[in-house]
C-alpha positions in Angstrom: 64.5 116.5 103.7 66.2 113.3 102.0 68.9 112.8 104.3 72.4 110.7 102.4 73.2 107.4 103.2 76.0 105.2 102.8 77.7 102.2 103.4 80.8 101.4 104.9 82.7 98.4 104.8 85.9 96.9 106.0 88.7 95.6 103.4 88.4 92.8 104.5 84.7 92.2 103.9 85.2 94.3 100.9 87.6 91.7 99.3 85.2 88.7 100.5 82.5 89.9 98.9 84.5 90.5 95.6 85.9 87.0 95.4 82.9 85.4 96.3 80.4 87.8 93.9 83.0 88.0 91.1 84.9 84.6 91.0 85.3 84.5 86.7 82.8 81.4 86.4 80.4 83.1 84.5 77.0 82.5 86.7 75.3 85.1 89.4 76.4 85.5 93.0 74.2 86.6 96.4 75.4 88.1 99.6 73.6 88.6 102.7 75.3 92.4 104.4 73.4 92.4 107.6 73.8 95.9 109.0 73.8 98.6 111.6 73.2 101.7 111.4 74.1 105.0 113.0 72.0 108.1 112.3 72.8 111.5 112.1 71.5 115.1 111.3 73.4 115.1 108.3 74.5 111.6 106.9 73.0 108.4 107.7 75.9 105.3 107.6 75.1 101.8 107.1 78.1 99.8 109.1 78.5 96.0 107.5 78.7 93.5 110.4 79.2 90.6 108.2 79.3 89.1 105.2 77.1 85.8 104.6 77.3 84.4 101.2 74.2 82.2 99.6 75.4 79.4 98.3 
């Protein structure tokens, strides 16, 4: 049974991650999300903890 997963972040982290991935200069960006995770019968959620840009 594939079981559906998503991931949840804060709008905090959300905006973060958008200036730093999307900041109009033209060249590629990579974040780090480490995650946790909480299972369930149903759904599986990936919860950001943080997010760690590569410079």
């Amino acid at each position: 049974m594939n079981v559906p997963v998503s991931l949840s972040v804060t709008g905090e982290q959300h905006d973060r991650l958008k200036q730093f991935l999307f900041p109009d200069d033209g060249k590629e960006a990579v974040a780090i999300l480490p995650c946790g995770h909480c299972d369930g019968d149903r759904r599986h959620r990936r919860l950001v903890r943080a997010v760690e840009p590569v410079p």
